[in-house]
N, C-alpha and C positions, 0 to 999 in steps of 0.2 A: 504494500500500500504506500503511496506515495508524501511525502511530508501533505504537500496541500492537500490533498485526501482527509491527514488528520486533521490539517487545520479548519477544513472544512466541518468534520464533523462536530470540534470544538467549537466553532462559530457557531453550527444548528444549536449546541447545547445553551448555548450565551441567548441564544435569542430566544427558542422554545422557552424554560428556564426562566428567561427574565421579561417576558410577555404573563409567562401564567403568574409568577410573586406579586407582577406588576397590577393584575386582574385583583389576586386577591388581598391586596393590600388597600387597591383602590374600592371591592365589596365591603370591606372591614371601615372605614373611613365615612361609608354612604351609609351604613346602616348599623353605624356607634352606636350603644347602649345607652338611654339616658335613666335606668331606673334598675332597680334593683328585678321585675319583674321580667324585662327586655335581657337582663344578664343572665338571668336562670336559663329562664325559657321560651325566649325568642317575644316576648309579650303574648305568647299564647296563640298565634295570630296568622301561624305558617301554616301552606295548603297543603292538603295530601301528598300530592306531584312530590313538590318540592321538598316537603320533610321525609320522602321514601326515597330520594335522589341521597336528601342528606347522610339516611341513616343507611346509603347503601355505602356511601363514602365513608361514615363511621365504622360502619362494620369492616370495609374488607380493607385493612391497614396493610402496614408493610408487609406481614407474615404473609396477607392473600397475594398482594401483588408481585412480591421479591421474593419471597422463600417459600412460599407451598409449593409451587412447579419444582422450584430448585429441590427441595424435600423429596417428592414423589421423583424426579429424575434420578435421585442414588437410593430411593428405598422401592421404588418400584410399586408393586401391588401393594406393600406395606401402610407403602404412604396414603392411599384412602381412606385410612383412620382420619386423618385432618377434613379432607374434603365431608365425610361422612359426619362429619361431630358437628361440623361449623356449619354445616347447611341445615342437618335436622334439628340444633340447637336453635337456629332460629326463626324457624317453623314453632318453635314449642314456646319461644319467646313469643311471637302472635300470637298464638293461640290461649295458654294458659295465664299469661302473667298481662302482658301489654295493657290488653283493656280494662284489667280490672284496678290496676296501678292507677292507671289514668282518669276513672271513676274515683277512686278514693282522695285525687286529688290535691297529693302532695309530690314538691319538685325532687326531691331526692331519697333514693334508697333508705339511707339513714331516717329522713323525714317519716318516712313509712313506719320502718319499724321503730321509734322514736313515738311515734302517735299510736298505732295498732296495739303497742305494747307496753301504752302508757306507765314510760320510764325513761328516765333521762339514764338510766346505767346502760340498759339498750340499745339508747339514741349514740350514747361516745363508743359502745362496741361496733357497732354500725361506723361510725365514723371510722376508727380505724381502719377495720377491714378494708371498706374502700378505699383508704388509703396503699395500703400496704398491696391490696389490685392492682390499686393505678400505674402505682411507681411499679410494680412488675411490668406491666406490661409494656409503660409506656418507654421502658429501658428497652426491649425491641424496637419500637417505632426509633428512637435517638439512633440503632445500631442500622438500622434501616437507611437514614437520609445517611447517615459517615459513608456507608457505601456506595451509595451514589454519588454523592461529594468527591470521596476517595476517586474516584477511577474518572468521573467526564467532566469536573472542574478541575482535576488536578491538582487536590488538595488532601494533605491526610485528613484520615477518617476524625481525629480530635476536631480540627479545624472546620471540616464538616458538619461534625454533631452542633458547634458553636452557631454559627451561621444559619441553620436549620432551626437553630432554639430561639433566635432573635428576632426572623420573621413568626414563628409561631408565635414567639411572646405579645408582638407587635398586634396581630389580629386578633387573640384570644382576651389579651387583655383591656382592647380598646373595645369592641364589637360585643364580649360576650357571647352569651350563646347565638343571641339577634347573627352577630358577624360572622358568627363560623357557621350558624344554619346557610345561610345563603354563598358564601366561601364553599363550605363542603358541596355544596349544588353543582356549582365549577368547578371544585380537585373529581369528582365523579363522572363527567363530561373529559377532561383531560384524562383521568385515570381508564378511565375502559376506550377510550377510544387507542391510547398508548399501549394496551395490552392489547387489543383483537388486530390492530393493521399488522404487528410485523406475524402474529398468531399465520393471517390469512395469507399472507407473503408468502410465509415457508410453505403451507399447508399447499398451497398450489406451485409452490419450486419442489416438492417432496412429492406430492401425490396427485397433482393436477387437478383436484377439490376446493374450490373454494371456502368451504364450511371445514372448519380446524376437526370440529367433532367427528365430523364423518371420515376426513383423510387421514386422523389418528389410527381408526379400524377400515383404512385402504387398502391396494397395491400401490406398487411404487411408481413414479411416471418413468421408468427406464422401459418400459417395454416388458422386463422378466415375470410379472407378474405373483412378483414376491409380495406378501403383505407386510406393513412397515413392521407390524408388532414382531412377528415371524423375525426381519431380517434384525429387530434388536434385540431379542433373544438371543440368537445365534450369536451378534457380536460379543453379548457379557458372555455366554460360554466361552467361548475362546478367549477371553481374560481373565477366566477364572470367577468370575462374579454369577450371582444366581441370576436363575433366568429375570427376567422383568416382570412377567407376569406371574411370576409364582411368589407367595408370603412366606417369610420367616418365623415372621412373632409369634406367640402363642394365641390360643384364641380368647385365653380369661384377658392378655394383654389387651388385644386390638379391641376387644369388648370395652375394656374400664377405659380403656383411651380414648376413644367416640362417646361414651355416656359423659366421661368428664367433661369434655369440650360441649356433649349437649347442656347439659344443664349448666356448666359454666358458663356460656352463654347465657343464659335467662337471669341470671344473676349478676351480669356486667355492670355498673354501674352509668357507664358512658352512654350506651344504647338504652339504656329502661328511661333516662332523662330526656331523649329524643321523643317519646311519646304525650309530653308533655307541654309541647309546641304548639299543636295542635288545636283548635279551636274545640271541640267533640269527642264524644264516646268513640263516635261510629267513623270518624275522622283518623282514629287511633287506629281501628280496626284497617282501614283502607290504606291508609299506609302504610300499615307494616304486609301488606299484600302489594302493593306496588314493589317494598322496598327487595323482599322477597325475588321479583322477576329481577329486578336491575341487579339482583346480587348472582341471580341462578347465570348472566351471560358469560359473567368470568369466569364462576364457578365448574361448568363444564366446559370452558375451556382450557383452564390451568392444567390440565391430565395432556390435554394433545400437544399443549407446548413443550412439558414435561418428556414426551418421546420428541418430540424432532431435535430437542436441544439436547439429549442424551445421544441420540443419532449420530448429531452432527458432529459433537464432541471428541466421540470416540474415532469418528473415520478421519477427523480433522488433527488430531495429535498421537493417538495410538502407533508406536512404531515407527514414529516418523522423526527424521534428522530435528536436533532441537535450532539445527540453524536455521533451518527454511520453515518456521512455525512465521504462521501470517502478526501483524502489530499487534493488533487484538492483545497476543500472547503475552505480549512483552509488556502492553500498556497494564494488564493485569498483574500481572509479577508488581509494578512497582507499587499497587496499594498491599502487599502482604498476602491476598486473597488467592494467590496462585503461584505455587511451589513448584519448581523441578530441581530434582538433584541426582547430577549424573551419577550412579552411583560403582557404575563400573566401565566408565569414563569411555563410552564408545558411539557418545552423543546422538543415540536412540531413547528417543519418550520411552519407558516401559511402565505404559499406565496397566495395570493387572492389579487381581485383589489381592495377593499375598503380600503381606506387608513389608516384610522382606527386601522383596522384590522391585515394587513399586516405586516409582522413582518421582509421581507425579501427586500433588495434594491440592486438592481444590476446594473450595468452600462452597456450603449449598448456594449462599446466597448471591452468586454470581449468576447462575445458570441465565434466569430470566435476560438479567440486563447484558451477558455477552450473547444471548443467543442471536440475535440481530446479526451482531457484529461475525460471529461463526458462521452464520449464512450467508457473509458477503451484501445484507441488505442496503439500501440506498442510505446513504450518512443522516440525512433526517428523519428517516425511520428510528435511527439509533441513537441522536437525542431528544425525541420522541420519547422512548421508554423509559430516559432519565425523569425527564419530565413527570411523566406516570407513575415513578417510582418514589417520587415527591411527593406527586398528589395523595399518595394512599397515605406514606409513614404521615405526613403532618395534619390531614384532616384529622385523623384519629388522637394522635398527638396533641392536637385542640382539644377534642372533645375530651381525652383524657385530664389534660390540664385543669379544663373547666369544670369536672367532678371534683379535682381535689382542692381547686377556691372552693367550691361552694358547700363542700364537707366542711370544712375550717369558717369558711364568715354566717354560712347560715344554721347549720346545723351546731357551731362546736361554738362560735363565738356570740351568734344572735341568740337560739335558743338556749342558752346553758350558760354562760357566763356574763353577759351583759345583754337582756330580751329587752332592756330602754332605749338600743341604741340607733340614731335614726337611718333613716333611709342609705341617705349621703352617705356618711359613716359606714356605713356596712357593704357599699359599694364601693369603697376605697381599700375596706379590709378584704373582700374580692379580688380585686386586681394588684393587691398588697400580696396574696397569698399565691396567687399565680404567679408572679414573678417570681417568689421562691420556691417555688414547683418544677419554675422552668429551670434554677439552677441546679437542682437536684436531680431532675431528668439528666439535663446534661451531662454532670456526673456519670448516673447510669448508662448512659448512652456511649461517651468513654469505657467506661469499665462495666461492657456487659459478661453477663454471665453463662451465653451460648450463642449459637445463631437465631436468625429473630425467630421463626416458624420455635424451636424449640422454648423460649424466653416465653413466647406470648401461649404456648400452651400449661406452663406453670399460673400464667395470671389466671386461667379459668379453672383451673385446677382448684385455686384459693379463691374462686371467687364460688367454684361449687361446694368447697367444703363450708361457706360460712352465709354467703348469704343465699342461697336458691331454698335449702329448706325452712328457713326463718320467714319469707316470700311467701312460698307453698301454702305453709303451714295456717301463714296470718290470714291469707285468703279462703283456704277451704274448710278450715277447723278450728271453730269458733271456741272451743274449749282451749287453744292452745294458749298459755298466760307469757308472762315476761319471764319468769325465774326460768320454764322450759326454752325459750326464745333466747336468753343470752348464755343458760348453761351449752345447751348444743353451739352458737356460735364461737364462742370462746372455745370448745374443745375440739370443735372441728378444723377451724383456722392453726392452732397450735400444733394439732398429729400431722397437718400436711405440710407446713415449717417446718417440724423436724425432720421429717423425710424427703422433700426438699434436701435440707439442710444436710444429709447423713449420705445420701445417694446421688446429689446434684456437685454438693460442693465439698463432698467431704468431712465433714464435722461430726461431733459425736463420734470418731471410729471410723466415718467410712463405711465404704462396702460397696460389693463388686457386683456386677446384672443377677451372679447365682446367691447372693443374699437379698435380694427382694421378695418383699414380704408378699405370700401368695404369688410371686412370680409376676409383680405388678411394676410398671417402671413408675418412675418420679412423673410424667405426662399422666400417667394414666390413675395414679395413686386419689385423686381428688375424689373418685368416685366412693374410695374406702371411705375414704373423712365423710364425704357428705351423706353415707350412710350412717356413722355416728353418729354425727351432726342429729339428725332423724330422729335414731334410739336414745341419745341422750335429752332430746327435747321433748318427746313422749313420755319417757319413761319420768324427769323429772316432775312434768306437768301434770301426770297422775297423782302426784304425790303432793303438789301444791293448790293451794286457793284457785277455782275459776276465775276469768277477768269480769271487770265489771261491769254490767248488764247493759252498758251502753255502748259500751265497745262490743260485746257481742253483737247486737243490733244493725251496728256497722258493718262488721262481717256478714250478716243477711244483709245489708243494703247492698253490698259492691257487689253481689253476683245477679243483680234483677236487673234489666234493662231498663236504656233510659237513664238521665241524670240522677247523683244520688239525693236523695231526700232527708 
């Protein structure tokens, strides 16, 4: 590739890049917050359309855009535990939780159970948790934009994470929820349009399909009449890797790993405040079925990208001189994110699984944003997907920021420590508290703790052992009191931190895949807790006082249609 070639595609990135910041800096500016109302929850006042564009923007963050394909390209059949969690997860999220949340009528998780469970010791358990969500997850999204930074601004990923944090700060904390609702409308328009053009590119350079979905289970357009899936199977055999479509995991694994992510999802705190937006009951219900389709178009596509980008990979470095490897190669090496080490100096790639052997280390999270670039696509396709790979980490990124202001000024500092405080006031301790959100993300985003797709599946992990049955519970079982409501979420939250903590990062002792408990990894562990979570809230709440007869009341009011009364 030629220098102007890069310069050229460096320029797409400058321009794509600083058209979209430029878009959503100038949304953020038009539709500033002027109330503490407009900060929450957009003033209540956003259209279906629009808040399912939003919440399709919220949902599929950096993990969807950057690292699921990457995921499923080295785990193969495996890796449908992600697609399979995150899409029924939020299926279950409209269906069971959304509208009844947004009946009851309060802006945040905590708020809920804070009210439901008439207790300020539940309301700061509540806080927490969401906290300690947030900042998981949104330590993905931070590792998300460093990578994109890293490799097509040509900046290390610190430098990255910074920059990335500064524009977020800019529109989350001027706009509120009003500016990111309408911001995420646009990162969603960039975002999926940045993933299906180079998707449909390949899809018809590999199989002559136009539709990604269909040429994923094609032939090839060489005439042989090979099917793609067929000819990458074949090539991980011959490197010694399992086939592609065959799974490893166990089946208690891949089982607890999709339940986790379902019901961690319904338990999100970022996405349940999206339904909140809304003018109506039935307003809630509609958009989270618009948000639904806008979310299903990546979602079955991230699998077809996932084989042409493994496809390509392998026929494009496997075996091949490390000098005549295309820039791509090289421009990767210099973010850290792509390894070669000649290891018996005969300056042949030897990508194979034996580790030994292998001479080549890549990280998931590249897949998506080189695969353009490994198919030789047009330079603006390829700062296109940077673009796209923006949109996702920072919309979410918002939205996360803006759960953890509003845990802290409304839920921890308005109701619980100073409920005098006026309007003004309490929208300064908002955008007081987001700023130092944003420097702690960043932090994280620097020093994460894995690739993003694994990062953000520990946030649901912790977000189902502590709030989805607390949620559940408040909604369908009107006997469930506060003493069962914050025993289960305190000991739910604490068993999957320490296993986390024991199996992620070491701590406590350690311990290796064959000490997992029931043979469950740290991803998929959330599901243990959140059935604790469960027995420990039942079984204490038999043994404690009923709540009082007005709160019950309320638990029959949110499930009858129509406004509550």
């Amino acid at each position: 590739m030629s220098s102007f070639a890069v310069m050229s595609v460096q320029a797409w990135t400058y321009i794509l890049v600083g058209v979209s910041f430029a878009l959503y800096i100038g949304i953020a500016i038009w539709s500033r917050a002027g109330s503490t109302k407009e900060f929450y929850v957009a003033g209540g006042g956003v259209s279906p359309l629009a808040n399912g564009m939003a919440t399709a923007a919220d949902w599929m963050s950096a993990a969807s855009f950057i690292s699921m394909a990457g995921i499923i390209s080295f785990m193969g059949y495996d890796g449908a535990v992600y697609l399979m969690g995150w899409t029924g997860g939020y299926v279950l999220l409209a269906l069971l939780l959304a509208p009844y949340l947004r009946k009851f009528g309060k802006f945040t998780v905590p708020d809920f159970i804070g009210d439901r469970y008439y207790s300020s010791t539940a309301r700061i358990v509540a806080v927490i948790c969401a906290l300690i969500v947030s900042f998981t997850y949104v330590a993905g999204q931070m590792r998300g934009v460093g990578v994109v930074f890293s490799r097509f601004l040509e900046v290390d990923i610190n430098t990255g994470v910074i920059i990335g944090m500064v524009i977020v700060l800019f529109y989350a904390v001027l706009g509120g929820m009003k500016g990111i609702t309408y911001t995420q409308v646009a990162q969603y328009c960039v975002l999926i349009f940045a993933f299906m053009v180079p998707a449909i590119f390949i899809s018809i350079q590999m199989t002559g399909n136009p539709i990604p979905q269909l040429g994923m289970g094609g032939t090839l357009s060489d005439g042989s009449g090979v099917y793609l899936l067929d000819k990458l199977n074949g090539l991980s055999r011959e490197l010694g890797f399992a086939e592609y479509t065959e799974g490893s995991k166990s089946l208690i694994d891949v089982f607890a790993i999709t339940l986790a992510l379902m019901v961690g999802t319904a338990g999100l705190p970022h996405v349940i405040v999206r339904f909140f937006t809304v003018p109506r009951v039935k307003d809630a219900r509609k958009s989270a079925g618009l948000a639904l389709l806008f979310i299903v178009i990546l979602y079955t596509t991230a699998p077809a990208v996932s084989v042409f980008a493994r496809t390509n990979l392998i026929e494009t470095v496997s075996g091949k001189p490390y000098s005549e490897m295309p820039e791509w190669f090289t421009n990767w090496e210099t973010t850290g994110l792509l390894d070669f080490t000649d290891k018996n100096d005969d300056g042949l790639i030897q990508y194979v699984a034996d580790e030994e052997r292998n001479e080549l280390q890549i990280d998931n999270d590249i897949m998506v944003l080189a695969n353009p670039e490994i198919a030789r696509l047009p330079n603006w396709v390829i700062a296109l997907v940077a673009a796209g790979g923006l949109a996702a980490a920072l919309s979410t990124a918002a939205g996360l920021l803006l759960v953890i202001s509003t845990s802290v000024s409304h839920d921890l500092v308005k109701k619980q420590l100073k409920p005098d405080m006026s309007e003004k006031n309490e929208l300064w301790v908002a955008r007081g508290s987001a700023a130092l959100a944003v420097i702690i993300a960043a932090y994280f985003g620097i020093n994460p703790p894995g690739f993003v797709a694994a990062v953000v599946a520990l946030a649901f992990g912790l977000a189902a052992a502590s709030f989805f049955p607390a949620i559940i519970l408040g909604i369908f079982y009107k006997r469930m009191n506060r003493e069962g409501a914050v025993s289960g979420m305190v000991i739910g939250i604490l068993l999957m931190l320490f296993y986390m903590m024991k199996f992620k990062f070491d701590l406590f002792g350690g311990g290796t895949e064959a000490d997992w408990w029931f043979g469950i990894s740290p991803e998929g562990f959330g599901m243990v807790a959140m059935i604790v979570n469960f027995a420990v809230a039942l079984l204490v709440s038999r043994f404690t006082p009923a709540p009082p007869e007005e709160v019950q009341d309320i638990v029959e009011n949110i499930r009858v249609p129509g406004e509550i009364r």
